[in-house]
VOGU-3710 file (C-alpha; in Angstrom, 3 decimals, decimal comma):
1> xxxxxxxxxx> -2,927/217,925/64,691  -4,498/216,624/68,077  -6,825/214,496/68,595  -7,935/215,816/71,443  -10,390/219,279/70,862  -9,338/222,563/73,377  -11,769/222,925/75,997  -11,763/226,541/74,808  -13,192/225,944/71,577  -16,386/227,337/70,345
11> xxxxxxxxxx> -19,596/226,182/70,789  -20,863/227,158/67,612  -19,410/226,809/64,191  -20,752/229,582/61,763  -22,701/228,855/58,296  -20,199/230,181/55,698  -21,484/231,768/52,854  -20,428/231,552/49,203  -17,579/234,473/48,369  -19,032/235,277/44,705
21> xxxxxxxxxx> -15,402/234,911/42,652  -14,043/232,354/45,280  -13,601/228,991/44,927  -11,749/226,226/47,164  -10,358/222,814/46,874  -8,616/220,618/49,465  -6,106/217,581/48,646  -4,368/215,288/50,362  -0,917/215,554/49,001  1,156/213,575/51,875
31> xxxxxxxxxx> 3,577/216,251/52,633  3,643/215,354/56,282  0,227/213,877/57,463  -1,471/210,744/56,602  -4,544/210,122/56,380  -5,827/213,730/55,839  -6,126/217,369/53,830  -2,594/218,880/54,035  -3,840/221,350/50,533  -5,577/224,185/50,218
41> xxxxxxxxxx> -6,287/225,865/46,668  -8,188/229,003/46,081  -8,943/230,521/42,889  -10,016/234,017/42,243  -12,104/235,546/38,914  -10,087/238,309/37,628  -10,238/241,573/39,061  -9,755/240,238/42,460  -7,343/242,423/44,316  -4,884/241,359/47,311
51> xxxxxxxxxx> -3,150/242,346/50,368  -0,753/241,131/52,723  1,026/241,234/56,390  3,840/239,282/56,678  5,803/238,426/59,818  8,869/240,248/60,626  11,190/237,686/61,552  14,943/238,291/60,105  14,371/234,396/59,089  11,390/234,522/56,801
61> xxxxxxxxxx> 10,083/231,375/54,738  10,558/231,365/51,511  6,643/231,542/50,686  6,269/234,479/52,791  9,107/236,534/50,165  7,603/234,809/47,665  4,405/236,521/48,199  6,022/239,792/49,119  7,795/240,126/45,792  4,438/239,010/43,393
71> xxxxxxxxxx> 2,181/241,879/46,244  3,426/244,610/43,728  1,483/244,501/40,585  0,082/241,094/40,812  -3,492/240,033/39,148  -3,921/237,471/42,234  -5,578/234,251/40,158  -5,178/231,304/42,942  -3,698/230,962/46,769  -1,951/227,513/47,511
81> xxxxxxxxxx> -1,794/226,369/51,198  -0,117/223,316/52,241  0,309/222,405/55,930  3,060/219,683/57,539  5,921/221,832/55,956  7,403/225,234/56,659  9,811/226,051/53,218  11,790/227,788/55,944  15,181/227,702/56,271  15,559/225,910/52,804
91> xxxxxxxxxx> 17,386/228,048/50,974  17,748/227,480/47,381  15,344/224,415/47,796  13,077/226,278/48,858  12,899/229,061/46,719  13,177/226,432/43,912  9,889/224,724/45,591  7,638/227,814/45,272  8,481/228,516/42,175  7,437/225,025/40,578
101> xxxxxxxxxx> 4,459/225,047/42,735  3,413/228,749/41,492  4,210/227,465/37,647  1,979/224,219/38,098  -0,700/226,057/39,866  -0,465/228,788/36,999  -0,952/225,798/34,503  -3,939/224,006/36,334  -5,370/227,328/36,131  -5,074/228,947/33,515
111> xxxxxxxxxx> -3,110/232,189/34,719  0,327/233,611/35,124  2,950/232,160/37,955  2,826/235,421/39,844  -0,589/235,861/40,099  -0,201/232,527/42,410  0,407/233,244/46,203  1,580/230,963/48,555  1,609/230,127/52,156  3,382/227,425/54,142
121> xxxxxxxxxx> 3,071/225,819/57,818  4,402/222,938/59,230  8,225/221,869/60,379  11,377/224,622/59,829  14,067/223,783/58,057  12,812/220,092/56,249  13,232/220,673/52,596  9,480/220,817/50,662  9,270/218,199/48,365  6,918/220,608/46,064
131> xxxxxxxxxx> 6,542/217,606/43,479  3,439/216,028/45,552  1,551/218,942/44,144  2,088/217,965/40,709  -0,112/214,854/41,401  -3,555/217,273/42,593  -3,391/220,431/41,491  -5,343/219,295/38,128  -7,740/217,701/40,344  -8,355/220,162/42,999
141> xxxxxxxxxx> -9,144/222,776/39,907  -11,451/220,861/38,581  -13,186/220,270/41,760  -13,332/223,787/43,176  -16,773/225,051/44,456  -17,798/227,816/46,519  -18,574/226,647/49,783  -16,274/224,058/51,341  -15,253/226,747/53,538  -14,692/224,547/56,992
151> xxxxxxxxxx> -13,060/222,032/54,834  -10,318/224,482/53,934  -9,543/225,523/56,955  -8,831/222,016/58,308  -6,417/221,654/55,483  -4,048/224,015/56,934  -4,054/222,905/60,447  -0,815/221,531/62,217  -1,609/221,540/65,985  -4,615/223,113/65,980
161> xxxxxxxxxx> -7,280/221,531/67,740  -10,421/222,694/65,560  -10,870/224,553/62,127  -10,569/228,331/62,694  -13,634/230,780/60,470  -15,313/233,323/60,576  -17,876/235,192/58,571  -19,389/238,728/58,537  -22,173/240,369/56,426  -22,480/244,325/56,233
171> xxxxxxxxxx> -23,052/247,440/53,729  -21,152/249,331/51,372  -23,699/251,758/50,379  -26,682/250,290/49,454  -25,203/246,927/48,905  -24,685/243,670/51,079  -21,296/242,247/50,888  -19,526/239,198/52,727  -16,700/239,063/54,557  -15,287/235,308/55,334
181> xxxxxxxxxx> -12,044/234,169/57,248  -9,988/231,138/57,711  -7,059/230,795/60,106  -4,826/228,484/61,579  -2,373/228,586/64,863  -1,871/227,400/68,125  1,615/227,421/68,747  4,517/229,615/67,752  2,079/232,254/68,546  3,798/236,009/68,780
191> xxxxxxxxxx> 2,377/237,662/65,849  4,226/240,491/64,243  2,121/242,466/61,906  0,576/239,035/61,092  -0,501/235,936/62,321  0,223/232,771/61,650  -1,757/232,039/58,078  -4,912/233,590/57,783  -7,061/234,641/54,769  -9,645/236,904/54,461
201> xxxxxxxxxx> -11,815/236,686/51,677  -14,918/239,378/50,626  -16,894/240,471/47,319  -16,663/244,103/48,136  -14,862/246,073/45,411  -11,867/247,661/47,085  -8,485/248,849/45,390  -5,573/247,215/46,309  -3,783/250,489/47,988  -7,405/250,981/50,573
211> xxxxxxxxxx> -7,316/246,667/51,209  -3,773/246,998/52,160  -4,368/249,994/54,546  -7,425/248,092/56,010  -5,679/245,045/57,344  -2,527/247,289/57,850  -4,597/248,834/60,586  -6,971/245,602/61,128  -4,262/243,796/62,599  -2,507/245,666/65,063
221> xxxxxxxxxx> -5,844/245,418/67,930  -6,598/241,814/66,702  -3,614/239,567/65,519  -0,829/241,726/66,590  -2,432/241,696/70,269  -2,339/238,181/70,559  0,273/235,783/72,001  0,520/232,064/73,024  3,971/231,495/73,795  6,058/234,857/72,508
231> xxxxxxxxxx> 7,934/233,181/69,719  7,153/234,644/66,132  7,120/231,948/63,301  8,805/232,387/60,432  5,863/231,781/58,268  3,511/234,598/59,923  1,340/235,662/56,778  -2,262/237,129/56,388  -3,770/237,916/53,149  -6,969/239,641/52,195
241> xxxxxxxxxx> -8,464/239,419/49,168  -11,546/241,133/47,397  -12,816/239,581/44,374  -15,199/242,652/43,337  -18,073/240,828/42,880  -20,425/243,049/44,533  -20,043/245,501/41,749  -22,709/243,942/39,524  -24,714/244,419/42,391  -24,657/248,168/42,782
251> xxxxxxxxxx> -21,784/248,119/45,221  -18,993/251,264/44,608  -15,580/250,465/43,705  -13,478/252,021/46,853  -9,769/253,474/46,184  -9,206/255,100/49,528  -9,507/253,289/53,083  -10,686/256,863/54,402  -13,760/256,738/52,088  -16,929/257,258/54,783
261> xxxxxxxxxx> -19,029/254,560/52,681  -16,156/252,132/54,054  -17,125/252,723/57,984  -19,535/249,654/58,502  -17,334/246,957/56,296  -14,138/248,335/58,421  -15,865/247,259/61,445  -17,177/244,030/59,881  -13,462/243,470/58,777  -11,724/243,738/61,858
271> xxxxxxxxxx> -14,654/241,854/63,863  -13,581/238,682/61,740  -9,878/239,249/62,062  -11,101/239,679/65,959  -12,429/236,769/65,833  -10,281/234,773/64,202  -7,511/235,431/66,199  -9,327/234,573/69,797  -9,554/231,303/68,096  -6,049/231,277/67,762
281> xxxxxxxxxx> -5,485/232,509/71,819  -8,340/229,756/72,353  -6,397/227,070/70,374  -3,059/227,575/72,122  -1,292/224,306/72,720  -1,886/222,601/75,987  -4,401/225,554/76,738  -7,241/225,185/79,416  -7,602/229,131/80,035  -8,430/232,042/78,127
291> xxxxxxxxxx> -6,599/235,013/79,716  -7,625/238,247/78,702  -4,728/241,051/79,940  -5,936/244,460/80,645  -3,521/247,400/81,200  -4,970/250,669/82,201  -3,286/253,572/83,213  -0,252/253,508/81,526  1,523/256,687/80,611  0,946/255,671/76,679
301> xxxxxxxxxx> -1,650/252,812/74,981  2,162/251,682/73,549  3,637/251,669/77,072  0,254/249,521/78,258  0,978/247,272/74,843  4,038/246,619/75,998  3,412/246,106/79,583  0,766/243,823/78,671  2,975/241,575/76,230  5,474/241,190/79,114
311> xxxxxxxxxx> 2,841/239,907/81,414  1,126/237,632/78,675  4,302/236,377/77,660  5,683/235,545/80,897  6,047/231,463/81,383  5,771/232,474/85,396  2,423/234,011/85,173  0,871/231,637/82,449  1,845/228,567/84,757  0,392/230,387/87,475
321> xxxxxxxxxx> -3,113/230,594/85,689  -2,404/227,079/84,856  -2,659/225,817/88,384  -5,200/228,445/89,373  -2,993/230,085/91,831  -3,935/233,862/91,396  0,121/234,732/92,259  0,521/238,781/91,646  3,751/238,795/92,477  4,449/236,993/89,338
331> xxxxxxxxxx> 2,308/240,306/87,845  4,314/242,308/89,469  7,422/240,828/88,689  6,380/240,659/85,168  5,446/244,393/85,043  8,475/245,727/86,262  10,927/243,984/84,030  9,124/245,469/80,789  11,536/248,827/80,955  7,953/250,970/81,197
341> xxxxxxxxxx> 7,173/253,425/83,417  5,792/252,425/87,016  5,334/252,780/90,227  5,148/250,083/92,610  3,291/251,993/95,104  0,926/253,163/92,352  -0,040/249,514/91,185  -3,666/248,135/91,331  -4,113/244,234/90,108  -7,502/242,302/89,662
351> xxxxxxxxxx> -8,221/239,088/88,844  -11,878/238,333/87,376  -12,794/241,837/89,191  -11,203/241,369/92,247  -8,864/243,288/93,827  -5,909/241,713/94,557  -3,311/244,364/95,041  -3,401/247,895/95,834  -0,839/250,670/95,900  2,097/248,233/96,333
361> xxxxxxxxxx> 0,458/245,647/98,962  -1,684/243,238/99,144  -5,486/244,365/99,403  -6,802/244,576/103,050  -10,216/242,972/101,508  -8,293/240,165/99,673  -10,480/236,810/100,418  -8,555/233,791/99,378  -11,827/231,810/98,300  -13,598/234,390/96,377
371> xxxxxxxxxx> -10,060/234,661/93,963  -9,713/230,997/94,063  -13,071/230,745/92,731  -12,420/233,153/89,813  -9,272/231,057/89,032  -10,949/228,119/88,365  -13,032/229,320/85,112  -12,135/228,812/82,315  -12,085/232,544/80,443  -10,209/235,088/82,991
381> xxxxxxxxxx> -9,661/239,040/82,844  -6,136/239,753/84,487  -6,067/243,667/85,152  -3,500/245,760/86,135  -3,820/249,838/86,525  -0,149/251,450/86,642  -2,343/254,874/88,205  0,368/256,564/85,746  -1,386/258,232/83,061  -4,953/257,308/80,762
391> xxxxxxxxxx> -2,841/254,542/78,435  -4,702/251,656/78,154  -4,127/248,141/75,887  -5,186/244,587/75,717  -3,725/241,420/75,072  -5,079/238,137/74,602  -3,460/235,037/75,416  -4,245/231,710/77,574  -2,196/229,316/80,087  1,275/227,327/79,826
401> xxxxxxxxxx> 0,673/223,696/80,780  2,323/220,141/81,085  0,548/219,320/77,859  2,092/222,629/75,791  5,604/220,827/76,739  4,694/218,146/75,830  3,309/218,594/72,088  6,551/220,537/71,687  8,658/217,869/72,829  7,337/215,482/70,388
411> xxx> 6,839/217,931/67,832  9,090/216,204/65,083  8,982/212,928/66,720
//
């Protein structure tokens, strides 16, 4: 974890409400860190209900298959978190890890083993030592409340700069509910249908088959469209989870994700998955920009999604953004080694609104000052318009610097 906080961070850190059936505990259980929260426990009231995205890495940890097996049929009862340590690529050691954490959290809380998910970050391929948990998990029950919300999320932080949340109220009928978020992430950042941990927590009463289709879709235009560096983690896991307790408030109990009365907490859900990951794209290592990578005019939105990935992901652009050098061939470059359709002498390129390129040259009005001005905040709109067809997509992500090389260099040091 630095020291240091990203320039990109937010200003303003959100009051988070109570989640009625939610409560949280932090401990510090010296997996890794000293001298700080490396556990996060969570403990649901029955009835809750759960859903998960998992990365899609061939070399998953063994928490994320742990929580893909227990998905099916579980009663979820608690969620433990511990950052410093990946339980990836530690084969039987690994598996043998979760399943003494899930039976001592099942203990501590009164409640079967596989109603117990699990999530870990941290170093690949470092066996867990799962036996520090023994030594809180008693404690941490006993001292879960409602609202330590910020507190959790610094728990799970590795090199993130600042504690990722974000909350949301809206309406399911005639009802308020809450919608609250916790992430964490800053490098290793290529989400496939997930992110890196994040958990998404609301009182609305919503089956497990329409929660699962919600952040099924949720993700693909929030986390999905994200990117730091292009490398997926092996740990890449987002849960939701709905306790119910609006219920005894009037609220309906929802079975199908199509269900009209589900149109305002849909948009409430994927604002806070939104928002969560731009803290991620803010919180990439080394990061001093913000790059926000528009694609229009693509001959499909997947086309632009993947044109857009191969410009956000390139290591020649992000540098370029880096030293404020607003370089399109590197654009270009990047745009015609995705294996999508375009046309050179078809290709527009902006840069914070101004055109830089145009129909395969450089743009008779270009004025070096004017870009170089853009190129020096720190939040920038790179655009690109293939003039191909009406597919359009988006993809945050931020700069590659000296300081990204750095934290990775020293990474297990």
């Amino acid at each position: 974890m630095s020291s240091a906080v990203s320039p990109l961070a937010p200003k303003n850190v959100p009051s988070m409400p109570a989640i009625p059936g939610v409560r949280l505990a932090t401990a510090a259980a010296g997996i890794r860190y000293t001298g700080r929260t490396d556990v996060l426990l969570a403990l649901f009231d029955p009835g809750t209900t759960a859903a998960g995205v998992f990365t899609r890495s061939k070399c998953p940890s063994a928490p994320v298959e742990w929580c893909r097996a227990q998905l099916k049929g579980a009663k979820p009862r608690a969620l433990v978190v511990n950052s410093g340590n990946a339980n990836a690529f530690t084969g039987k050691s690994g598996r043998a890890a979760c399943k003494f954490t899930a039976d001592i959290a099942a203990i501590a809380a009164g409640c079967k083993p596989q109603d117990v998910f699990l999530a870990s970050t941290g170093v690949i391929g470092e066996p867990l030592d799962a036996s520090a948990f023994d030594g809180v998990m008693e404690s941490m029950v006993s001292s879960a409340q409602a609202t330590p919300w910020l507190d959790a999320a610094k728990a799970i932080m590795t090199t993130d700069t600042f504690p990722k949340v974000a909350t949301a109220s809206t309406r399911i009928g005639k009802t308020t509910v809450t919608i609250n978020g916790i992430a964490k992430g800053a490098g290793m950042i290529a989400p496939d249908m997930a992110t890196m941990l994040a958990f998404v927590f609301t009182d609305a009463a919503i089956t497990t088959a329409a929660l699962q289709t919600l952040l099924r879709d949720g993700v693909e235009n929030t986390f999905n469209a994200v990117t730091v560096d292009g490398d997926t983690s092996t740990s890449d896991t987002l849960m939701a989870f709905a306790t119910g307790a609006a219920s005894a408030h009037g609220a309906p109990r929802i079975a199908r994700a199509a269900d009209p009365r589900l149109k305002e907490f849909r948009a409430a859900f994927n604002a806070v998955l939104a928002n969560l990951s731009e803290q991620v794209a803010r919180d990439g290592e080394g990061a001093r920009k913000l790059v926000e990578v528009l694609v229009e005019g693509a001959v499909s939105k997947s086309s632009a999604r993947r044109i857009a990935r191969s410009i956000a992901n390139s290591p020649l652009v992000k540098t370029a953004f880096a030293g404020e050098d607003a370089n399109w061939g590197r654009v270009v470059m990047a745009v015609g080694k995705a294996g999508e359709p375009a046309d050179r002498d078809r290709l527009s390129i902006w840069f914070g609104g101004i055109r830089v390129a145009h129909k395969g040259a450089r743009d008779p009005s270009y004025d070096e000052a004017a870009v170089s001005a853009v190129m020096a905040r720190p939040e920038i709109t790179l655009k690109v318009n293939l003039g191909l067809g009406r597919g359009a997509d988006r993809i945050l992500t931020c700069d590659l610097t000296k300081e990204y090389v750095a934290i990775n260099g020293d990474y297990r040091s």
